[in-house]
N, CA, C and O atoms as a CHARMM CRD file, in Angstrom:
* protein
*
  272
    1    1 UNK  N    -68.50400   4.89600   8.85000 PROA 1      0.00000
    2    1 UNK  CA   -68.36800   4.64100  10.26600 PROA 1      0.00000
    3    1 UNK  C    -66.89500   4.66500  10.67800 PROA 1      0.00000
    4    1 UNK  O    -66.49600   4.69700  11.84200 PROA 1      0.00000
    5    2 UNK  N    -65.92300   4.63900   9.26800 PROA 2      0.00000
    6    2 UNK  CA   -64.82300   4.62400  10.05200 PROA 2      0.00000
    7    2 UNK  C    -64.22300   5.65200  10.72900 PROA 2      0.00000
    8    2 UNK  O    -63.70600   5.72400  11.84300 PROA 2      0.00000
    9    3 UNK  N    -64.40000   6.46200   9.80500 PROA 3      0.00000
   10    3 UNK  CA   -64.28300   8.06800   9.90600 PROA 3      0.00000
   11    3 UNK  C    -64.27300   8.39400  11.75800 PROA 3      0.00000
   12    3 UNK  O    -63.47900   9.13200  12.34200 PROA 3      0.00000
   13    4 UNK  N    -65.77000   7.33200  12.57700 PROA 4      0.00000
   14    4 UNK  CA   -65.78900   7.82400  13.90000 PROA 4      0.00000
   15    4 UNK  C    -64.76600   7.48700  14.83300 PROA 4      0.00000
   16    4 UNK  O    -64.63000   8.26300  15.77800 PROA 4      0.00000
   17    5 UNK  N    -63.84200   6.26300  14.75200 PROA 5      0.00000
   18    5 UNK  CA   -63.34900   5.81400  15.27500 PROA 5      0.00000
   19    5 UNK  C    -62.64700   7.06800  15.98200 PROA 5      0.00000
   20    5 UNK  O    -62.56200   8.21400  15.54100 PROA 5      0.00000
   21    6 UNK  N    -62.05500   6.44000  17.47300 PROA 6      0.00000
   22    6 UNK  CA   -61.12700   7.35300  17.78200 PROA 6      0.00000
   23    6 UNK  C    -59.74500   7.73800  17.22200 PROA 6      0.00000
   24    6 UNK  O    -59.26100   8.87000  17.20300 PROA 6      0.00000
   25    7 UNK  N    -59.15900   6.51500  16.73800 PROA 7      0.00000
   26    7 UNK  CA   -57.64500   6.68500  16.32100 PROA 7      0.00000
   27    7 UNK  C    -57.78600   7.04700  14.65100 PROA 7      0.00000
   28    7 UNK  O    -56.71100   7.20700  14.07200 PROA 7      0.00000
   29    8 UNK  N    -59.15200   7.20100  13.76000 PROA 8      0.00000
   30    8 UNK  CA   -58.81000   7.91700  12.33900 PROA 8      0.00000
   31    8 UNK  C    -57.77900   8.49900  11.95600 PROA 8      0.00000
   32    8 UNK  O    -56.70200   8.11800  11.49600 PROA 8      0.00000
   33    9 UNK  N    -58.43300   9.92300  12.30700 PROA 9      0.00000
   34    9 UNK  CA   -57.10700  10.72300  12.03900 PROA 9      0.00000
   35    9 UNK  C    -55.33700  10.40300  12.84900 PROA 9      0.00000
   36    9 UNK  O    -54.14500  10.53200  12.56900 PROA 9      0.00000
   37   10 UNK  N    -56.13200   9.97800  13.85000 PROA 10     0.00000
   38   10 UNK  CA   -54.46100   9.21400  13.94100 PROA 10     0.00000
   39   10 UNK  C    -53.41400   8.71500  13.70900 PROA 10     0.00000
   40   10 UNK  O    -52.28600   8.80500  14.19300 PROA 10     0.00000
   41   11 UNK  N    -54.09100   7.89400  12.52300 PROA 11     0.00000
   42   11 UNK  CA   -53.03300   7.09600  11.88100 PROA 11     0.00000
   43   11 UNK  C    -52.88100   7.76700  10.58600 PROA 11     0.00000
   44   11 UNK  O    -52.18900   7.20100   9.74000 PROA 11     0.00000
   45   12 UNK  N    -53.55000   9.14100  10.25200 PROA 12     0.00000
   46   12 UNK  CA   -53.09100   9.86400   9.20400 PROA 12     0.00000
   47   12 UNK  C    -51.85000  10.19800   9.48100 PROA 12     0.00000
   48   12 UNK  O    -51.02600   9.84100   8.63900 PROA 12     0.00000
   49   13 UNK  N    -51.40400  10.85100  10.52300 PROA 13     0.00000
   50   13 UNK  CA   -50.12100  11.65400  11.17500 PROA 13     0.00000
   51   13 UNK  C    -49.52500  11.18100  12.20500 PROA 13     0.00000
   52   13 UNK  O    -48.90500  11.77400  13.08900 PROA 13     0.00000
   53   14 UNK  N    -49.72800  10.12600  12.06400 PROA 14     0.00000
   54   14 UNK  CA   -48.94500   9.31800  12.94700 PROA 14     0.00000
   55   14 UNK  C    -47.37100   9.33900  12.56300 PROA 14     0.00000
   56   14 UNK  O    -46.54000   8.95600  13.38700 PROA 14     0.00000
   57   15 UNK  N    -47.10900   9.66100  11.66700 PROA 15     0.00000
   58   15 UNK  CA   -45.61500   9.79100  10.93200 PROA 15     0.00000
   59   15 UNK  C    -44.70800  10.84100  11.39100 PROA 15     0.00000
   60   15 UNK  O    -43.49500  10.77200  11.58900 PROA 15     0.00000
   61   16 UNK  N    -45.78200  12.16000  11.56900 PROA 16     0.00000
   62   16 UNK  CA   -45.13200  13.73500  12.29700 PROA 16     0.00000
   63   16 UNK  C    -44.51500  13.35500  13.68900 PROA 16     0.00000
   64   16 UNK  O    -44.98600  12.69100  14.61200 PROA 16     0.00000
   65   17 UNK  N    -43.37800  13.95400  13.55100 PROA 17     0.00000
   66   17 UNK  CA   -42.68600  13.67100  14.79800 PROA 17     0.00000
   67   17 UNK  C    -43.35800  15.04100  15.85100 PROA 17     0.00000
   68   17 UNK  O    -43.88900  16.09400  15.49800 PROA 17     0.00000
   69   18 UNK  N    -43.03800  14.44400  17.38700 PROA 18     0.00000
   70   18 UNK  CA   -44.01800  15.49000  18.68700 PROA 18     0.00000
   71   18 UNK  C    -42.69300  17.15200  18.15000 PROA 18     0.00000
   72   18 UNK  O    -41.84300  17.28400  17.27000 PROA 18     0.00000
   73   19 UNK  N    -43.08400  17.82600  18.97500 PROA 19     0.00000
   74   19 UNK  CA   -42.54900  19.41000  19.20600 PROA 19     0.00000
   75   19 UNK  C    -41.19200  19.23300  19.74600 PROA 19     0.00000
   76   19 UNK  O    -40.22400  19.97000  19.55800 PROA 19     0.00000
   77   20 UNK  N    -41.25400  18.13100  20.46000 PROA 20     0.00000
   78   20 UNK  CA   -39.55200  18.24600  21.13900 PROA 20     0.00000
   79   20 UNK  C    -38.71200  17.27500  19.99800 PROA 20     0.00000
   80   20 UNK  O    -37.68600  17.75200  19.51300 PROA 20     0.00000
   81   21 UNK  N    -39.05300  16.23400  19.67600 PROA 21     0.00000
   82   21 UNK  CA   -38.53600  15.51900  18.75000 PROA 21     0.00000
   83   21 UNK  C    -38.20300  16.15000  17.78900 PROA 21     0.00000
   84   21 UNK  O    -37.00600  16.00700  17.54200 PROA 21     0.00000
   85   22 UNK  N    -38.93000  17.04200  16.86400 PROA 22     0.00000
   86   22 UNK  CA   -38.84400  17.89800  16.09700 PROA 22     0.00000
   87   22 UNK  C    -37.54100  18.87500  16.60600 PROA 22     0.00000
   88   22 UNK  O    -36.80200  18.70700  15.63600 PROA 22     0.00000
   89   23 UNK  N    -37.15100  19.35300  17.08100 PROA 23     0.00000
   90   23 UNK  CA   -36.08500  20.12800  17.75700 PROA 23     0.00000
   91   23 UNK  C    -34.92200  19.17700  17.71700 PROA 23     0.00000
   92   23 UNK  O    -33.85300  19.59300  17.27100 PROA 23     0.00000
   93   24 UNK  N    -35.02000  18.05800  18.10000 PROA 24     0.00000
   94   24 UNK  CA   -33.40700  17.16900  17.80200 PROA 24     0.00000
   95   24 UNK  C    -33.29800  16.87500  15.85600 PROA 24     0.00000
   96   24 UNK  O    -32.37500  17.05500  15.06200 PROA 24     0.00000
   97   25 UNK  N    -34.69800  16.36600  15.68800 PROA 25     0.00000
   98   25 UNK  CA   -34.43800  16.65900  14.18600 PROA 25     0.00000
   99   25 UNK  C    -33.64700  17.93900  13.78800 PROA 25     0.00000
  100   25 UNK  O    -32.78000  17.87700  12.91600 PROA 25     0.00000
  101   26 UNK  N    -33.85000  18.72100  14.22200 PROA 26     0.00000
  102   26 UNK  CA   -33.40400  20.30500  13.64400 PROA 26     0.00000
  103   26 UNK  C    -32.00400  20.18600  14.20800 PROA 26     0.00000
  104   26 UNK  O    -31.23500  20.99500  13.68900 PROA 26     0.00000
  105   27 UNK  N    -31.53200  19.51300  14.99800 PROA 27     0.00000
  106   27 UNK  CA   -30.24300  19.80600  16.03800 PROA 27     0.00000
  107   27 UNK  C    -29.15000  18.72100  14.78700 PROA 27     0.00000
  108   27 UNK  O    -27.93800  18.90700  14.67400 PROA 27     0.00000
  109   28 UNK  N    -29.80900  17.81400  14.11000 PROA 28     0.00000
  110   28 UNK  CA   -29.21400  16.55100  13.64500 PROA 28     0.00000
  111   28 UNK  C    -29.20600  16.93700  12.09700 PROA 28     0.00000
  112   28 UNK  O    -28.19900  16.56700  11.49300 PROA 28     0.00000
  113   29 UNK  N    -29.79400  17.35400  11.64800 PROA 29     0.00000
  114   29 UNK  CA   -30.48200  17.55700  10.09800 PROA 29     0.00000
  115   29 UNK  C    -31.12100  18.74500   9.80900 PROA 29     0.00000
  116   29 UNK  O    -32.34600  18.81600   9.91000 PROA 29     0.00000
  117   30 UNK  N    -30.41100  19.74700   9.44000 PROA 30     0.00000
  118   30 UNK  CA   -30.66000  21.02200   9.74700 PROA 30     0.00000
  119   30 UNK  C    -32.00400  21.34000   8.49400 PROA 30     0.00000
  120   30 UNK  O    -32.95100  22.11500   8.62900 PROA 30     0.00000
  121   31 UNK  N    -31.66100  20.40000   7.22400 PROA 31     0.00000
  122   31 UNK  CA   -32.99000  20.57700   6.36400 PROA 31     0.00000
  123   31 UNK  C    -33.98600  20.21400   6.53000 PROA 31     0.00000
  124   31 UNK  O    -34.83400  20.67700   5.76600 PROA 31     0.00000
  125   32 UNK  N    -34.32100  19.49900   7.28200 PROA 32     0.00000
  126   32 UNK  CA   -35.38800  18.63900   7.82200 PROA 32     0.00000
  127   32 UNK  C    -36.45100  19.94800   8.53100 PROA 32     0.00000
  128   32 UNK  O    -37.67500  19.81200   8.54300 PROA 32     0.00000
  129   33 UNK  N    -35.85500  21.01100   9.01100 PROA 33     0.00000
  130   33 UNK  CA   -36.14700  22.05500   9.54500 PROA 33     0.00000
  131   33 UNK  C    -36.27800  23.59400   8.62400 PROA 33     0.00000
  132   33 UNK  O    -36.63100  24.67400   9.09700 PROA 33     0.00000
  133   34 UNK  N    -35.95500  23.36500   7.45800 PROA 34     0.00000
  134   34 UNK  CA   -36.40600  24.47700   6.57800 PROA 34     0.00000
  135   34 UNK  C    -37.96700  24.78300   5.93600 PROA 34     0.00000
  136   34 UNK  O    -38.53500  24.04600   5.12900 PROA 34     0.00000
  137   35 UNK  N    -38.34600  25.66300   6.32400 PROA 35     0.00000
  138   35 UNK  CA   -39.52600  26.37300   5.86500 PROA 35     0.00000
  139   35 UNK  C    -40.09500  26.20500   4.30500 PROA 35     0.00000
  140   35 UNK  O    -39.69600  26.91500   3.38200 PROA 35     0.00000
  141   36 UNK  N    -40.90900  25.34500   4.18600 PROA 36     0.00000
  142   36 UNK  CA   -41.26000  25.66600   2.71900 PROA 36     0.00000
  143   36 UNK  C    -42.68600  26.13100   2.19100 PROA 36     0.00000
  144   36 UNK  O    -43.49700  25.29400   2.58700 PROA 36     0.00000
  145   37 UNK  N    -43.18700  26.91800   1.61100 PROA 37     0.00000
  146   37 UNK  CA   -44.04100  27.68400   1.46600 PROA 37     0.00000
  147   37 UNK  C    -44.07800  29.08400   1.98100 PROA 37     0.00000
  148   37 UNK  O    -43.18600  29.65800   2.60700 PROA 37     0.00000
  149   38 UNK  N    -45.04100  29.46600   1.68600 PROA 38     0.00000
  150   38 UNK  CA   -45.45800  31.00800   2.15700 PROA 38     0.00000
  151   38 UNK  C    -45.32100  31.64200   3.79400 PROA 38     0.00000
  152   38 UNK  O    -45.71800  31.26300   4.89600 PROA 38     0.00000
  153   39 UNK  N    -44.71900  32.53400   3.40400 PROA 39     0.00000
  154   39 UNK  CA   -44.86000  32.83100   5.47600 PROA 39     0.00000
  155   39 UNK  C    -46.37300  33.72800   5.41900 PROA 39     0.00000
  156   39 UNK  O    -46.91000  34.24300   4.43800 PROA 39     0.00000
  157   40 UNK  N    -46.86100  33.69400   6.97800 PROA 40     0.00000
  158   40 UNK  CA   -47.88500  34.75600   7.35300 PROA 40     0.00000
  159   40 UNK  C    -47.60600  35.74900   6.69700 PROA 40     0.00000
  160   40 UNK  O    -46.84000  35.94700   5.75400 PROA 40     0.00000
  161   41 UNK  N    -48.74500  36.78100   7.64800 PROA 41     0.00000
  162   41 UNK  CA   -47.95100  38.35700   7.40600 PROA 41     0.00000
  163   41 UNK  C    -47.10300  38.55400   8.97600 PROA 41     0.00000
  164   41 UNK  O    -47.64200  38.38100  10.06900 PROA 41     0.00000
  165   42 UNK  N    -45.76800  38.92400   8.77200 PROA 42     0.00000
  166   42 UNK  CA   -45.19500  39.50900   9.57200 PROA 42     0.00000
  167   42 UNK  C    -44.26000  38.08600  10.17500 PROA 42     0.00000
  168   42 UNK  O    -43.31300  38.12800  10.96000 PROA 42     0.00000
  169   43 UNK  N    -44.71000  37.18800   9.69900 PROA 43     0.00000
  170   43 UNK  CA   -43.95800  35.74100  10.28800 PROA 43     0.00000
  171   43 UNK  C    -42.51000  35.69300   9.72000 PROA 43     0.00000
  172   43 UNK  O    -41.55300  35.20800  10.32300 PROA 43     0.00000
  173   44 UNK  N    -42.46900  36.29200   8.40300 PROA 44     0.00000
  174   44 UNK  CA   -41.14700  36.58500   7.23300 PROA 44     0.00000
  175   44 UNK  C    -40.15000  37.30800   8.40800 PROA 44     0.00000
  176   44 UNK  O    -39.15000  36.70400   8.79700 PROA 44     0.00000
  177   45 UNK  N    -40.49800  38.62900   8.93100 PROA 45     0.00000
  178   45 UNK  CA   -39.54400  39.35200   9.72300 PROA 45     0.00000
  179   45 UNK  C    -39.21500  38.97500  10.75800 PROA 45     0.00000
  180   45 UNK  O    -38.19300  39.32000  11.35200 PROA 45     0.00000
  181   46 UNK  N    -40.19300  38.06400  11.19800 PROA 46     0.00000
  182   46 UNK  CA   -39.93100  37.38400  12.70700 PROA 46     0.00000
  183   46 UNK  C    -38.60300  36.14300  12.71100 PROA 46     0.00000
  184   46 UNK  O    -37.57200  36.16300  13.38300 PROA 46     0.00000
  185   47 UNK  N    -39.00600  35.23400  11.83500 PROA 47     0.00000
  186   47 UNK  CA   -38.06800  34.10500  11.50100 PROA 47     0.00000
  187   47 UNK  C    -36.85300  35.01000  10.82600 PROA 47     0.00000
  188   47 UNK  O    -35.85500  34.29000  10.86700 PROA 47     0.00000
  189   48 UNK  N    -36.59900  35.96300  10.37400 PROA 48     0.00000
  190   48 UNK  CA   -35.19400  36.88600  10.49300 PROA 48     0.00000
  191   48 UNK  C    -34.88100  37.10800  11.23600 PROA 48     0.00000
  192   48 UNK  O    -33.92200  36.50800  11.72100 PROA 48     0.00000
  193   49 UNK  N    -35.73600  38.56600  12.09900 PROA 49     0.00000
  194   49 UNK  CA   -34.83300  38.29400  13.53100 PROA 49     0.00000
  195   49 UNK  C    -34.80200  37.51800  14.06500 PROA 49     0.00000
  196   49 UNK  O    -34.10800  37.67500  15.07000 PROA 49     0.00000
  197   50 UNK  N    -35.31000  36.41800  13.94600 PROA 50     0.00000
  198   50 UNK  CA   -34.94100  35.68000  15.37300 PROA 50     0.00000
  199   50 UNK  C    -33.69600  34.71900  14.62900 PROA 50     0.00000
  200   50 UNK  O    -33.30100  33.96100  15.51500 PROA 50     0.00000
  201   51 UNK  N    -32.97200  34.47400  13.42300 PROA 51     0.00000
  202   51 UNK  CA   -31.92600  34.05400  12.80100 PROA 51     0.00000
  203   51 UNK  C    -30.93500  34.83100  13.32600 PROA 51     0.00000
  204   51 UNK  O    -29.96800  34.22100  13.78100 PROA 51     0.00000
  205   52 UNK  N    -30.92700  36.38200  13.39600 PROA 52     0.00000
  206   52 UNK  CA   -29.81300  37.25600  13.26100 PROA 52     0.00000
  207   52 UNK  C    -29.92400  36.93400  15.25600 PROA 52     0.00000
  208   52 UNK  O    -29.04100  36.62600  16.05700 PROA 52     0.00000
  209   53 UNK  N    -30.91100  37.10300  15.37900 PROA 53     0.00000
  210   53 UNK  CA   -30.11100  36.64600  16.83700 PROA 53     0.00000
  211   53 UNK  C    -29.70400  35.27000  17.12800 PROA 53     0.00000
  212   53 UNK  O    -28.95800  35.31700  18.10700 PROA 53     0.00000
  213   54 UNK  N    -29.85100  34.10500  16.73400 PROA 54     0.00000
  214   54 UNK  CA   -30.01200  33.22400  17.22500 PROA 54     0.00000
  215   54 UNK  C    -28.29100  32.73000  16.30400 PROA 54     0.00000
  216   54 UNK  O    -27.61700  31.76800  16.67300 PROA 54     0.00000
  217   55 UNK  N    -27.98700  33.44700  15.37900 PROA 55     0.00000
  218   55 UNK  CA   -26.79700  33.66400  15.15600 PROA 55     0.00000
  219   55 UNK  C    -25.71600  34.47800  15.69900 PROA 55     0.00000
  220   55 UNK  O    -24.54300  34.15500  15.88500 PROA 55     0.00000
  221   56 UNK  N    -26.42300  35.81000  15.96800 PROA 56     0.00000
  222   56 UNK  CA   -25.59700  36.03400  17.22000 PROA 56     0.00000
  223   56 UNK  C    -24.53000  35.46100  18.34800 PROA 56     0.00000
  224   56 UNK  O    -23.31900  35.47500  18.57200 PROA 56     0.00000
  225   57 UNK  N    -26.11700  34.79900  19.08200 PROA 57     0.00000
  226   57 UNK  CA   -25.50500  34.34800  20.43800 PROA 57     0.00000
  227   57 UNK  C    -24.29000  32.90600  19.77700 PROA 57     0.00000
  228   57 UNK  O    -23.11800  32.85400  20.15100 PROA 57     0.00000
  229   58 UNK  N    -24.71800  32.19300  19.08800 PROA 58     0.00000
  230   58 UNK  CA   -23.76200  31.24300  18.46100 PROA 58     0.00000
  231   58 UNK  C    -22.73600  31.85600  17.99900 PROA 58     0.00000
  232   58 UNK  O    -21.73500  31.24100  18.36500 PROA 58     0.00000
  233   59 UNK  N    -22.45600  32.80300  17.34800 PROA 59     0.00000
  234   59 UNK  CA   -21.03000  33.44500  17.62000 PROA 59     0.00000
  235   59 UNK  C    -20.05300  33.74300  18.37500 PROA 59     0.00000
  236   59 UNK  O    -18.83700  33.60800  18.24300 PROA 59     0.00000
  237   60 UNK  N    -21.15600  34.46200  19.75500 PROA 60     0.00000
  238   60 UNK  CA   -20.66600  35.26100  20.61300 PROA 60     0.00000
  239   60 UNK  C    -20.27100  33.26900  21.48000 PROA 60     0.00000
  240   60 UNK  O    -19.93700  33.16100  22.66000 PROA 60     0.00000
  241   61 UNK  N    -20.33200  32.80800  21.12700 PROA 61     0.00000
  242   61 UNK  CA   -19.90300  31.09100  21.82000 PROA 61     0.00000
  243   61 UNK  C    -18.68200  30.74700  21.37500 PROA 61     0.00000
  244   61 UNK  O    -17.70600  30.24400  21.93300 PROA 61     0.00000
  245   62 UNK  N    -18.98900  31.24800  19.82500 PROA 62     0.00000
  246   62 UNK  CA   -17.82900  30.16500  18.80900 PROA 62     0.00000
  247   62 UNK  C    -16.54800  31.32600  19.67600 PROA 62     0.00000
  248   62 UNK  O    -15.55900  30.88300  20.25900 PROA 62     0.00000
  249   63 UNK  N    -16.87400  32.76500  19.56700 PROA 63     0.00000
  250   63 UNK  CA   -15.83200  33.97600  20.16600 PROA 63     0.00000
  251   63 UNK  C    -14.95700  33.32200  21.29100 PROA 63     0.00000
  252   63 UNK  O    -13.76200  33.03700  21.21600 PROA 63     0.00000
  253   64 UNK  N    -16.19200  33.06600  22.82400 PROA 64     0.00000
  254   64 UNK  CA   -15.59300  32.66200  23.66400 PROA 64     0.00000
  255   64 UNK  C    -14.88500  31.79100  23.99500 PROA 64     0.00000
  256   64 UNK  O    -14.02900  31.98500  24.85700 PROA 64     0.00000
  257   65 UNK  N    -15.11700  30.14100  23.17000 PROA 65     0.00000
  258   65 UNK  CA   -14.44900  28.83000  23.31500 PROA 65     0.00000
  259   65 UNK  C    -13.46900  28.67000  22.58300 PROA 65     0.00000
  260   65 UNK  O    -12.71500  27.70000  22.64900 PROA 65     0.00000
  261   66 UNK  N    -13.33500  29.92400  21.53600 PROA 66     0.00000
  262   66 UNK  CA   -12.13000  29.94100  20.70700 PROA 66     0.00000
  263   66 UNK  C    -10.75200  30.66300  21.48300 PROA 66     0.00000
  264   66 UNK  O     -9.59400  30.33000  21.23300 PROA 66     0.00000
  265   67 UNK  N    -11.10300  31.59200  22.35100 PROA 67     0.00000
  266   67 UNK  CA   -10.17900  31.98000  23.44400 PROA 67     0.00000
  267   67 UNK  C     -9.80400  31.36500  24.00100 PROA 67     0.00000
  268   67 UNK  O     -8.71600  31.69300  24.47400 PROA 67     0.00000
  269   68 UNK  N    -10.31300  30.13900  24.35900 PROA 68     0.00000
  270   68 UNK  CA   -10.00100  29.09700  25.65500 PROA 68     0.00000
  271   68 UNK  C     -8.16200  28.64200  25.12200 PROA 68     0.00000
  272   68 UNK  O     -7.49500  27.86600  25.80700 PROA 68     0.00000
């Protein structure tokens, strides 16, 4: 019967931080945010490009504020 309760599974994962929280984790603790296990298919090339850009534009920042 416990199983029915509403909050069960709740208090399994109650520990996982929400989607935005998760994002300051990543902003604060960059390992906290590394991938472990297997990617999809096609998820491998995606999480690349989107590194090589997302390194990019953080360059093209570090470029500009270093001119200042």
């Amino acid at each position: 019967m416990a199983a029915d309760t509403p909050d069960a599974g709740a208090k399994k994962f109650s520990s996982k931080a929400s989607a935005p929280a998760r994002g300051n984790d990543c902003k604060w603790n960059r390992s906290s945010c590394i991938h472990e296990g297997a990617y999809e298919a096609k998820e491998r090339d995606y999480a690349e490009e989107e590194a090589k850009r997302l390194n990019r534009i953080a360059l093209e920042t570090f470029r500009r504020n270093a001119g200042r």
